[in-house]
Each structure stands twice: as structure tokens, then as C-alpha cells.
N, CA, C and O atoms as CSV, one atom per row, in Angstrom:
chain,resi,resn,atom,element,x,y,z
A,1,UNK,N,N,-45.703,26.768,100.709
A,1,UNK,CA,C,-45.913,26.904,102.133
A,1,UNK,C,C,-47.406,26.754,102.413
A,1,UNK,O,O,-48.201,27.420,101.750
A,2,UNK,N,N,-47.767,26.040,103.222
A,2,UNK,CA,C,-49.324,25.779,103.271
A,2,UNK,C,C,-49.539,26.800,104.294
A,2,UNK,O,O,-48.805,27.251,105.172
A,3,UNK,N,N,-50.982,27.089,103.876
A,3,UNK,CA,C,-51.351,28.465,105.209
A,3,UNK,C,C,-51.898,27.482,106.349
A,3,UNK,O,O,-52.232,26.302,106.458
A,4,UNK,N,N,-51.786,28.810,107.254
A,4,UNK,CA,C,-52.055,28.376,109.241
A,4,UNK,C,C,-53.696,28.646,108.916
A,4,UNK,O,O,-54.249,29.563,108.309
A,5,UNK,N,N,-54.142,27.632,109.483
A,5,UNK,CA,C,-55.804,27.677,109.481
A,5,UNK,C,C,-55.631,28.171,111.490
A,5,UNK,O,O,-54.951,27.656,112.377
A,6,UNK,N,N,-56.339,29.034,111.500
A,6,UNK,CA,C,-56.580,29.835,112.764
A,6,UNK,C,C,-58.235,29.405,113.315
A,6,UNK,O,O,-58.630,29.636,114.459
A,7,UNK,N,N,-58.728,29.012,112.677
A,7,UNK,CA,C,-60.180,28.278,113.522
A,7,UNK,C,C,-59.794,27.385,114.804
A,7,UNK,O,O,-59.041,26.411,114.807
A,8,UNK,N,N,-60.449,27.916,115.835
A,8,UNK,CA,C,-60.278,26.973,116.818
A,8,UNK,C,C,-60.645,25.243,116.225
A,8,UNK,O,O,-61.497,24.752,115.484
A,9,UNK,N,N,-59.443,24.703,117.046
A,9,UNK,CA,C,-60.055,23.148,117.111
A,9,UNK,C,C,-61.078,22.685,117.294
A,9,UNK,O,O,-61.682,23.379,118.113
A,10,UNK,N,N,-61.847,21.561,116.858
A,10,UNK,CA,C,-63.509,21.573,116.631
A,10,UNK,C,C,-63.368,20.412,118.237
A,10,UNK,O,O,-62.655,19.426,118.050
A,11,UNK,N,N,-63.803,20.501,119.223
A,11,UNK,CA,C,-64.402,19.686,120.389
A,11,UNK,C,C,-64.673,18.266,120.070
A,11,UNK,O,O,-65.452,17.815,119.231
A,12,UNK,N,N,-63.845,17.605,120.940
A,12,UNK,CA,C,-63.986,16.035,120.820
A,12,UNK,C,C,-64.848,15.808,121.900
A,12,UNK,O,O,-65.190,14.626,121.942
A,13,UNK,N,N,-65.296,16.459,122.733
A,13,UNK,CA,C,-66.248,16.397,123.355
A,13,UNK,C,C,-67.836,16.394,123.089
A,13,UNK,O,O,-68.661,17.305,123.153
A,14,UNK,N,N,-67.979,14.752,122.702
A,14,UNK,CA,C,-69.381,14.841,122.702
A,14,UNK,C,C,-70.638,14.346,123.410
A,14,UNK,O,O,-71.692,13.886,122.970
A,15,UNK,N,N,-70.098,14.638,124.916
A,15,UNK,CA,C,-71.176,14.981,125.487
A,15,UNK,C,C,-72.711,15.852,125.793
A,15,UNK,O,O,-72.509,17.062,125.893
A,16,UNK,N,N,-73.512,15.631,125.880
A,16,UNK,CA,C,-74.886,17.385,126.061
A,16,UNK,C,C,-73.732,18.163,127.135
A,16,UNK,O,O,-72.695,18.005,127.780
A,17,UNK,N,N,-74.523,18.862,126.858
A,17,UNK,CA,C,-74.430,20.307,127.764
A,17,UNK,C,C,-74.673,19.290,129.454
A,17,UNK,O,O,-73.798,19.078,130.294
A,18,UNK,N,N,-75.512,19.030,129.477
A,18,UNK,CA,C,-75.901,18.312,130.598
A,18,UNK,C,C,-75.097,17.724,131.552
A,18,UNK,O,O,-74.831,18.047,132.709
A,19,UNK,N,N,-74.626,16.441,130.581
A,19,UNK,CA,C,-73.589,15.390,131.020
A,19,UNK,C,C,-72.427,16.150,130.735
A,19,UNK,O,O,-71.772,15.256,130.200
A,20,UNK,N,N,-71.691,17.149,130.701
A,20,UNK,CA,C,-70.855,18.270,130.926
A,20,UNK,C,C,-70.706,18.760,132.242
A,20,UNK,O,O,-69.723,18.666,132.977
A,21,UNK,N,N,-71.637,19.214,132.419
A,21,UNK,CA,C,-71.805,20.068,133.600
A,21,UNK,C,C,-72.379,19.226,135.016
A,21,UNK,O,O,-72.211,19.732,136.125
A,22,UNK,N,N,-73.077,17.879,134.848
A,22,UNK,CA,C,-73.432,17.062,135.795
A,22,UNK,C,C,-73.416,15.921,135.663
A,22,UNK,O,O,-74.162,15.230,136.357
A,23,UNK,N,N,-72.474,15.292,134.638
A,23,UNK,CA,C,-72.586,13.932,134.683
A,23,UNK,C,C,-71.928,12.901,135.332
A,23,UNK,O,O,-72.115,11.686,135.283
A,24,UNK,N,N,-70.924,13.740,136.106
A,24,UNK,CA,C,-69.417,13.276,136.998
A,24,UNK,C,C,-70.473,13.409,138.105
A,24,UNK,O,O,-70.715,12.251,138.445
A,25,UNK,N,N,-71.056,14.069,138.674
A,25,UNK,CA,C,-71.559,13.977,139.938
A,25,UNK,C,C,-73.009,13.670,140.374
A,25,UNK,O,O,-73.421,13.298,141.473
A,26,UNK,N,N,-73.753,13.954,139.094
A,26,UNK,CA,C,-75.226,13.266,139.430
A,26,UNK,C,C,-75.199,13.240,137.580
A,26,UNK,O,O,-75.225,14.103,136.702
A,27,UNK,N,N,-75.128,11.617,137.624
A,27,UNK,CA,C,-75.592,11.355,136.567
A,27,UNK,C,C,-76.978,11.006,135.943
A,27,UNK,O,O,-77.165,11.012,134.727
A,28,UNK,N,N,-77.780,10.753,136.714
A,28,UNK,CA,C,-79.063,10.427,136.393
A,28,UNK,C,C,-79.865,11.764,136.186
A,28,UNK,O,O,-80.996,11.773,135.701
A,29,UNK,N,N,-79.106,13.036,136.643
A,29,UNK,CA,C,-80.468,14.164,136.824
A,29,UNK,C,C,-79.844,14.683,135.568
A,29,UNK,O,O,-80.656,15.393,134.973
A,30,UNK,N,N,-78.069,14.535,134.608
A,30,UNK,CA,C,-78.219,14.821,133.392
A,30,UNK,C,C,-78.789,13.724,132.449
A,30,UNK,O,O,-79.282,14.014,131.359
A,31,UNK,N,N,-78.719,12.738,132.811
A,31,UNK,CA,C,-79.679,11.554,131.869
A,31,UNK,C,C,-80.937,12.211,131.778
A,31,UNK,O,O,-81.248,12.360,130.596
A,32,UNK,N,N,-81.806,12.675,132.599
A,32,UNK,CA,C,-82.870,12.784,132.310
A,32,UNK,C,C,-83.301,14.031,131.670
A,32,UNK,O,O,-84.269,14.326,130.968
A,33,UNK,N,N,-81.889,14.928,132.301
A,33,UNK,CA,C,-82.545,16.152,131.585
A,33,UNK,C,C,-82.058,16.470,130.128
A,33,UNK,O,O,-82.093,17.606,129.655
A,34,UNK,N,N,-81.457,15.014,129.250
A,34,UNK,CA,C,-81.745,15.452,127.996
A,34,UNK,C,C,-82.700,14.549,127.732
A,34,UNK,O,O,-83.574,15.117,127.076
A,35,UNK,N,N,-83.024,13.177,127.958
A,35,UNK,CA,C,-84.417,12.268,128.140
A,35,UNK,C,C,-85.355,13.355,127.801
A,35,UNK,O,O,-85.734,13.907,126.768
A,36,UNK,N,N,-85.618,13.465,129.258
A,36,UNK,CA,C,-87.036,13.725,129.413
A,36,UNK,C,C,-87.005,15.341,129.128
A,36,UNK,O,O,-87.951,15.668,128.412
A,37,UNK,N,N,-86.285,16.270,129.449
A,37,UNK,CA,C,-86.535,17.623,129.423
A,37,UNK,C,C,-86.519,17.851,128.175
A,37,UNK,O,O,-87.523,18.259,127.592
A,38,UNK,N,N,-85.491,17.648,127.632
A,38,UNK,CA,C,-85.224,18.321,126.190
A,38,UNK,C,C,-85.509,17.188,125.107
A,38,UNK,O,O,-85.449,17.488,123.914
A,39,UNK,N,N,-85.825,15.865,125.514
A,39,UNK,CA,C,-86.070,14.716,124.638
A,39,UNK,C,C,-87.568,14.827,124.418
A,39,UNK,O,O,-87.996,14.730,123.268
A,40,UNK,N,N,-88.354,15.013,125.385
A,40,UNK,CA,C,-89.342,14.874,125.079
A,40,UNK,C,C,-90.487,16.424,125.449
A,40,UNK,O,O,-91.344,16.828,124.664
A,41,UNK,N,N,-90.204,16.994,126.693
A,41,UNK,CA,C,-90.697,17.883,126.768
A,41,UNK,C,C,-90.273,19.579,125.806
A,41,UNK,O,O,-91.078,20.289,125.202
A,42,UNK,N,N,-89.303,19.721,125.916
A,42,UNK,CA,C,-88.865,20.527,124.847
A,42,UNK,C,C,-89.293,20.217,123.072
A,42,UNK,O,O,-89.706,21.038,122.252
A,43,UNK,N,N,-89.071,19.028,122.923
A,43,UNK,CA,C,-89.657,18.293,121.430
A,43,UNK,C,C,-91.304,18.266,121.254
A,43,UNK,O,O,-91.747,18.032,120.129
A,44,UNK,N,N,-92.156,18.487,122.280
A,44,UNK,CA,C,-93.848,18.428,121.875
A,44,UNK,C,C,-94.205,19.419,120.965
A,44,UNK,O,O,-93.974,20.609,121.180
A,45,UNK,N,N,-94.783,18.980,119.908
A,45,UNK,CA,C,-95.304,20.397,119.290
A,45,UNK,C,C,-96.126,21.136,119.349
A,45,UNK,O,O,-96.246,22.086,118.576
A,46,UNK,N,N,-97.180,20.760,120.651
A,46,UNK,CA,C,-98.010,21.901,121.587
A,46,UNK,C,C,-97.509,23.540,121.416
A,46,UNK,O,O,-98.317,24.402,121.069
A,47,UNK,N,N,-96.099,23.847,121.698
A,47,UNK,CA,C,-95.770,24.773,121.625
A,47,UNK,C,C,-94.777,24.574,120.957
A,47,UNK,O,O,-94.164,23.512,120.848
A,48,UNK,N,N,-94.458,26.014,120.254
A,48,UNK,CA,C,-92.961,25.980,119.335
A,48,UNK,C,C,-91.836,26.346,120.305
A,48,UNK,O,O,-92.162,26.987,121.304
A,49,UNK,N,N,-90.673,26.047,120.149
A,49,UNK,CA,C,-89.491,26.026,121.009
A,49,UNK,C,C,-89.165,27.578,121.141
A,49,UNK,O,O,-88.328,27.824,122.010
A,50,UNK,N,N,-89.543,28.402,120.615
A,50,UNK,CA,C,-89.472,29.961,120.682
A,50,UNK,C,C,-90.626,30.360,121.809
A,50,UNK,O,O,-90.452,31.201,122.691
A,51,UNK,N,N,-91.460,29.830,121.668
A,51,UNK,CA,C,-92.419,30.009,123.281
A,51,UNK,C,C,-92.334,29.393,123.976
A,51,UNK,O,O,-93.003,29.647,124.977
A,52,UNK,N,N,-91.409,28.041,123.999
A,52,UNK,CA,C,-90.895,27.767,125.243
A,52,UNK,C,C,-89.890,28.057,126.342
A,52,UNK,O,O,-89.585,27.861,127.518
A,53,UNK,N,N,-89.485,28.810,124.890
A,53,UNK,CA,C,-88.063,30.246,125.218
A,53,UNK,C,C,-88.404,31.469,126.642
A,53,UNK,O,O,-88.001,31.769,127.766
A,54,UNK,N,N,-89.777,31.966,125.255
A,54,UNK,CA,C,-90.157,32.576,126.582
A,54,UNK,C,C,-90.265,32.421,127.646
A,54,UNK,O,O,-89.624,33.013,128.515
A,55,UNK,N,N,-91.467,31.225,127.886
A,55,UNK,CA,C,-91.710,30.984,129.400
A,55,UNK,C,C,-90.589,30.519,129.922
A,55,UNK,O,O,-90.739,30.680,131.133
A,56,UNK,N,N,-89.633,30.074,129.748
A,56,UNK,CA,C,-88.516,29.503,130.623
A,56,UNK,C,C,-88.558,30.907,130.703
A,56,UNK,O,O,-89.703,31.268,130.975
A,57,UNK,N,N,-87.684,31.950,130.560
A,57,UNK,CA,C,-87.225,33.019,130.512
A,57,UNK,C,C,-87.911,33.740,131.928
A,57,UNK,O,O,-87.490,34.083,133.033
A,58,UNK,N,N,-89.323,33.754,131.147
A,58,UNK,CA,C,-89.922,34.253,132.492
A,58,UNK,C,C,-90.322,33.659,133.655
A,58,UNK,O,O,-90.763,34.357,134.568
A,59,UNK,N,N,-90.221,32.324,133.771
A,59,UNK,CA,C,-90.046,31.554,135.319
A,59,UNK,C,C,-88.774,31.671,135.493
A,59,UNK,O,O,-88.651,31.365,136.679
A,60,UNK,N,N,-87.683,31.926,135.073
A,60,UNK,CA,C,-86.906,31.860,135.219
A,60,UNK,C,C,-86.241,33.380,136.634
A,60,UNK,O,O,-85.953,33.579,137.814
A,61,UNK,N,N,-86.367,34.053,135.191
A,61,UNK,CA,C,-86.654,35.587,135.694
A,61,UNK,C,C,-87.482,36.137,137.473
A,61,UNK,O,O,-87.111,36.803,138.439
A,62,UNK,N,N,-88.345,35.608,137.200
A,62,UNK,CA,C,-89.835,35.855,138.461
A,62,UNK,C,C,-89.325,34.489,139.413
A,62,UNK,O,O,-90.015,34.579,140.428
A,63,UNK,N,N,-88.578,33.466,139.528
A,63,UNK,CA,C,-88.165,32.521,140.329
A,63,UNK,C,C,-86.756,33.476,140.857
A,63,UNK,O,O,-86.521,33.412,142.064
A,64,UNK,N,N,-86.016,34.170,140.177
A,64,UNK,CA,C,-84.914,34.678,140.561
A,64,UNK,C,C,-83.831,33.448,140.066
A,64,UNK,O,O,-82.800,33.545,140.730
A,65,UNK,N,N,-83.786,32.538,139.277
A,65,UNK,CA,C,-82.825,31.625,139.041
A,65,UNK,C,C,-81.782,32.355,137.800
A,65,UNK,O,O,-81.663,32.285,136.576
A,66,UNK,N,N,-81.361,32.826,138.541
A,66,UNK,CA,C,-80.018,33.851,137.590
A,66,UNK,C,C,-79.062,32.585,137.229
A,66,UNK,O,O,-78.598,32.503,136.092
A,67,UNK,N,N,-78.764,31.562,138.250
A,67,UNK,CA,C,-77.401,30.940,137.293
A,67,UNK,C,C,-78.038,30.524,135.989
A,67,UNK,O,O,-77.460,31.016,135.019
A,68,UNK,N,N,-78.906,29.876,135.743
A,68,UNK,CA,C,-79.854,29.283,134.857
A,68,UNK,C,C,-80.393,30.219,133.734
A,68,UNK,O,O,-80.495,29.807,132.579
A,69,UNK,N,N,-80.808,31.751,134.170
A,69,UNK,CA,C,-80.932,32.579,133.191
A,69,UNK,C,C,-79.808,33.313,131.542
A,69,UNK,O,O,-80.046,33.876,130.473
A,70,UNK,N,N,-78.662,32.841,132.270
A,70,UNK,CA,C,-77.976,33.311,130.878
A,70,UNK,C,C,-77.849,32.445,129.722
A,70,UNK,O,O,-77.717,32.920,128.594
A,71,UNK,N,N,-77.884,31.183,129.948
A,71,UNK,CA,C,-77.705,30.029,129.137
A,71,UNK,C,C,-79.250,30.479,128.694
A,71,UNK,O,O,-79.248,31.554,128.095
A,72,UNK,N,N,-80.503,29.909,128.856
A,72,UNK,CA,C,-81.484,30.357,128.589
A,72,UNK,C,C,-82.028,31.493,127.699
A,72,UNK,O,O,-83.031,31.530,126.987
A,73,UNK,N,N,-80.836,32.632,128.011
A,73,UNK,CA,C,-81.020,33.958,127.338
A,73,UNK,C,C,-80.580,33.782,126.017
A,73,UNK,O,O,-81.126,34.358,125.076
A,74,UNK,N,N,-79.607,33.006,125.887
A,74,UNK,CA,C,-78.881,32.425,124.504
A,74,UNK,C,C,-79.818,31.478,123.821
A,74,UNK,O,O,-80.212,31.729,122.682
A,75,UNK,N,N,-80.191,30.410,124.457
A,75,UNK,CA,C,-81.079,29.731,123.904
A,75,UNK,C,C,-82.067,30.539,123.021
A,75,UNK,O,O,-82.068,30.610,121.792
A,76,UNK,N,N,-82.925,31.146,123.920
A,76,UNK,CA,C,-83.849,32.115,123.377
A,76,UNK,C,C,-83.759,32.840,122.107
A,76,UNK,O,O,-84.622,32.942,121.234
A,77,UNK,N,N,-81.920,33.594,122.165
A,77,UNK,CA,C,-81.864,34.120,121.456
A,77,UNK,C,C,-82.100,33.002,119.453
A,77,UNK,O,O,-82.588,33.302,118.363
A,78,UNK,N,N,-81.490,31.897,119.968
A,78,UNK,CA,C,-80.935,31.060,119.041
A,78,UNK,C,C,-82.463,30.295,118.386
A,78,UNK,O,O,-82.557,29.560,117.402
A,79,UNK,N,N,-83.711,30.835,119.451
A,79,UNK,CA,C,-85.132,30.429,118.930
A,79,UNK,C,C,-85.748,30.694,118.758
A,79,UNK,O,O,-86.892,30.296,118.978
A,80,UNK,N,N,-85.181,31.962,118.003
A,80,UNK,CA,C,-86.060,32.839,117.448
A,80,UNK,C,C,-86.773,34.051,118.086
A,80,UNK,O,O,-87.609,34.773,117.544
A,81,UNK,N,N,-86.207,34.149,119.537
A,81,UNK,CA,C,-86.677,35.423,120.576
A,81,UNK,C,C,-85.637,36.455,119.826
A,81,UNK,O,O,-84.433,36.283,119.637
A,82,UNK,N,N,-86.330,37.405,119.511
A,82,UNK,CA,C,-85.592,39.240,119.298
A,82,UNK,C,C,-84.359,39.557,121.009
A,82,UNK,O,O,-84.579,39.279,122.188
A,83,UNK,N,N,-83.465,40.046,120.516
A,83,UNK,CA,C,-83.243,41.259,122.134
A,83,UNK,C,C,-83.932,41.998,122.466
A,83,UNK,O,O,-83.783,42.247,123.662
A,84,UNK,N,N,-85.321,42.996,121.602
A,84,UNK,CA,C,-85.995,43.552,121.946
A,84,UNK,C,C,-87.153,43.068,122.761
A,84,UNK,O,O,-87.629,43.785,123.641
A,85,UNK,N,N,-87.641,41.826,122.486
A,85,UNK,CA,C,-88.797,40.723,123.276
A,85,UNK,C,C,-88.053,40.527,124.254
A,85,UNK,O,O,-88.613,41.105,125.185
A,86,UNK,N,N,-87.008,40.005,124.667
A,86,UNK,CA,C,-86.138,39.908,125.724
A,86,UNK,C,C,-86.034,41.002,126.752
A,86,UNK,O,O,-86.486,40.872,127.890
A,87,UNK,N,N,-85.582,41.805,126.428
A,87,UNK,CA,C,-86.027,43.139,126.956
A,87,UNK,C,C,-86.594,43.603,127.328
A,87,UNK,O,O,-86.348,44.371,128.258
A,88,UNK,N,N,-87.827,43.394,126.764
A,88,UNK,CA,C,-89.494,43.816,127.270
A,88,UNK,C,C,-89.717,42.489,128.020
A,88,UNK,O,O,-89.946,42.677,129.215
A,89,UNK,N,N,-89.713,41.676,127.780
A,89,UNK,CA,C,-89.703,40.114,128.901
A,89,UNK,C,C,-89.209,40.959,130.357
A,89,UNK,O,O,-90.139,41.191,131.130
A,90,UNK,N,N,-87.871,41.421,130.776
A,90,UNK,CA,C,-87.510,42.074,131.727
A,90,UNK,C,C,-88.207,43.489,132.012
A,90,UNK,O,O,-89.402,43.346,132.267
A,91,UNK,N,N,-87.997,44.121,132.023
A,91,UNK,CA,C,-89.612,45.376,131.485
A,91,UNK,C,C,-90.737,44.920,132.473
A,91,UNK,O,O,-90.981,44.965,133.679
A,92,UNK,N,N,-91.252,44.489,131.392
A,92,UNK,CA,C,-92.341,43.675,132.262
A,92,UNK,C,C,-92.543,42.944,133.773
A,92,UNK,O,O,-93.346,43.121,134.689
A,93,UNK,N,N,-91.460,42.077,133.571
A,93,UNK,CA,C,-91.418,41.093,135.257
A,93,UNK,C,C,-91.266,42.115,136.303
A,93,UNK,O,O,-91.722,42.117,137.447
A,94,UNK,N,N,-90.744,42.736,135.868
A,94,UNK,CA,C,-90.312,44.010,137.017
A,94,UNK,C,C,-91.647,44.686,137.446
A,94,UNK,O,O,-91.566,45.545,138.324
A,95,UNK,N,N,-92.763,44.414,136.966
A,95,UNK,CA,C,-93.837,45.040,137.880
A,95,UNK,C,C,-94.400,43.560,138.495
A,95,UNK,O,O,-94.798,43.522,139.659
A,96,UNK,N,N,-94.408,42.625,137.840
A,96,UNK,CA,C,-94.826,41.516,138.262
A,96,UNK,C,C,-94.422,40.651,139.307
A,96,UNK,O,O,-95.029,39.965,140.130
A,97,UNK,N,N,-92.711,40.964,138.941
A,97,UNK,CA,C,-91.962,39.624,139.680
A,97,UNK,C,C,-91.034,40.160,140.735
A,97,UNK,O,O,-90.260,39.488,141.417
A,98,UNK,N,N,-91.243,41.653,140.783
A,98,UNK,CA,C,-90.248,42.623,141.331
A,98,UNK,C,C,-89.094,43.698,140.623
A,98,UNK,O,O,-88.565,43.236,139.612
A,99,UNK,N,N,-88.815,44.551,140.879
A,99,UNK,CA,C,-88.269,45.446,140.360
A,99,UNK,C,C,-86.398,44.589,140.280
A,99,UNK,O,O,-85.702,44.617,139.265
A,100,UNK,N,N,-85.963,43.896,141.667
A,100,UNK,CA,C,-84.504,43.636,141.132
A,100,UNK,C,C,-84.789,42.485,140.793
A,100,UNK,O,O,-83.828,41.745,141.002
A,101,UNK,N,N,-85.843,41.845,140.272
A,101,UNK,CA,C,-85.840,40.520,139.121
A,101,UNK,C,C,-85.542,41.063,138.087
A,101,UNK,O,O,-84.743,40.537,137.312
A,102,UNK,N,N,-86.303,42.613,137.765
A,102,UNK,CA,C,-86.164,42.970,136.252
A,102,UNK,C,C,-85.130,43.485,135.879
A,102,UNK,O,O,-84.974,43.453,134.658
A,103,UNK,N,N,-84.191,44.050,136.576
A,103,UNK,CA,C,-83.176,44.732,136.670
A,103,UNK,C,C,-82.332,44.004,136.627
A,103,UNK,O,O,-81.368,44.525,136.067
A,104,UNK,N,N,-82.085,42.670,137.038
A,104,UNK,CA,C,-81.128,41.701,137.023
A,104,UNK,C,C,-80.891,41.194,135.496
A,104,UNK,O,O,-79.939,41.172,134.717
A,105,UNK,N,N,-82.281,40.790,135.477
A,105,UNK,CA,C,-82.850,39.877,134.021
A,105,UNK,C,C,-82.238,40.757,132.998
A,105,UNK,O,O,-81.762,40.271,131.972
A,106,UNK,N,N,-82.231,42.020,133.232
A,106,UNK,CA,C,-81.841,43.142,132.101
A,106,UNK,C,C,-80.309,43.274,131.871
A,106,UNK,O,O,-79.651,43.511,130.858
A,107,UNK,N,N,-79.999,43.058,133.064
A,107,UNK,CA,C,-78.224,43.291,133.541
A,107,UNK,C,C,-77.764,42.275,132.615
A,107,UNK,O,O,-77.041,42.355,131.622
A,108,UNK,N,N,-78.302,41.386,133.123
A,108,UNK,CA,C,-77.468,39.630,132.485
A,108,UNK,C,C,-77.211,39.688,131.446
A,108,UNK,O,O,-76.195,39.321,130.856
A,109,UNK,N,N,-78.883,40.567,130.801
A,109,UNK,CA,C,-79.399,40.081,129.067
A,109,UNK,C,C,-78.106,41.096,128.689
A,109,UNK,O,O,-77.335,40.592,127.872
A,110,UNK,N,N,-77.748,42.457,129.159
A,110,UNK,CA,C,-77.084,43.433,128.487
A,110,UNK,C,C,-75.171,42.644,128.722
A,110,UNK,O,O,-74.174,42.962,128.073
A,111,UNK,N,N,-75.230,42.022,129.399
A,111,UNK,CA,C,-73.711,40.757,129.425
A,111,UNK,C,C,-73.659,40.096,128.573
A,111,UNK,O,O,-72.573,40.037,127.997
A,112,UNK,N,N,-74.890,39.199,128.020
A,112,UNK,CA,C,-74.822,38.605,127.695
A,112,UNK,C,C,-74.622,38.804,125.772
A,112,UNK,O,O,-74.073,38.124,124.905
A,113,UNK,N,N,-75.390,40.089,125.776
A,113,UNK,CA,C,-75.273,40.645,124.340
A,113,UNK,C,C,-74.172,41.219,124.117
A,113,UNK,O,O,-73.747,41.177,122.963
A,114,UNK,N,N,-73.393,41.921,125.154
A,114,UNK,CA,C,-71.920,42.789,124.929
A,114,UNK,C,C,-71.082,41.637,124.611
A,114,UNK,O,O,-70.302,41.726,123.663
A,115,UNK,N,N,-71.174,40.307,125.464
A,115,UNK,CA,C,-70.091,38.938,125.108
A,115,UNK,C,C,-70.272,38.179,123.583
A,115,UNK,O,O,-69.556,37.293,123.116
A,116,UNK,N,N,-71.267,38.715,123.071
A,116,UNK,CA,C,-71.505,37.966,121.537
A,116,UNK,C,C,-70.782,38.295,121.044
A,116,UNK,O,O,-70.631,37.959,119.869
């Protein structure tokens, strides 16, 4: 009897993230944003992709762009940002960027760690 392999099915979908989420309706702004955002600006080695973590994080945060912040929060996590830097990232904005920026930023981050 051969055993049941229980791993989800692996995605024939190989589109970015991008052309996923915007390529049916504005295709040029996901063309570019693996191009140019993540092709080339994300790829400079000016900075390492873990401090680019950050600062997204915190324009992110201090702009108030919550849909944009949880994906981001993952990223981060996946580049080498701690939950504890994350944390203090929110901490922080909250005197800077406002108290329900930081409180939000914190909310999300604590969603986003209970869903792992």
C-alpha cells in the first residue's frame, strides 16, 4: 500500500507576488515593480536587504500604509529583522509617527506572529 503524502500541492503558479496581485489590472505597475523595485532597487548593495527591511517598515509604519505593512513584516522577518527589532521599530514610531501608528504597527506585528 503506498503511503498518502499530505504536503500541500506545490503551486503552478509562477507568477511574482506582483503580477498576482496586479497583473490582470495594471500590468505595467507589476512589471515594474519587480523590474525596477525589487530588480534593481532592492538588489543594490549600498544597503543590505535587512536594512532595507527596516526602512520600508518604518515608512511604512509613520506613512500609516497598513495594507502594505504585513507582507513587509514577513519580509523583514525572512531578512534577517528579530521580532524584538520589530517591536522596538513600533515602540519607537509611536513617539515619532504617532501613538496609533505604533499601536497599529504592533497589533499587525502581534497577527502576524500568532499566524506563523
Amino acid at each position: 500500500m503506498a503511503e498518502q503524502d499530505d504536503r500541500a500541492p506545490e503551486s503552478t503558479d509562477r507568477r511574482s507576488s506582483a503580477q498576482q496581485l496586479l497583473g490582470d489590472i495594471a500590468p505595467r505597475l507589476a512589471e515594474l515593480t519587480d523590474d525596477v523595485l525589487f530588480g534593481d532597487v532592492w538588489a543594490r548593495p549600498e544597503l543590505a536587504r535587512r536594512d532595507r527591511s527596516l526602512i520600508k517598515v518604518a515608512a511604512l509604519i509613520a506613512l500609516g500604509r497598513t495594507d502594505q505593512l504585513r507582507s513587509h513584516l514577513n519580509l523583514a522577518l525572512e531578512n534577517g529583522v528579530s521580532e524584538e527589532e520589530l517591536s522596538e521599530v513600533a515602540t519607537h514610531l509611536a513617539f515619532y509617527a504617532g501613538w496609533p501608528a505604533g499601536m497599529t504597527a504592533a497589533s499587525t506585528l502581534k497577527q502576524l506572529l500568532e499566524a506563523r
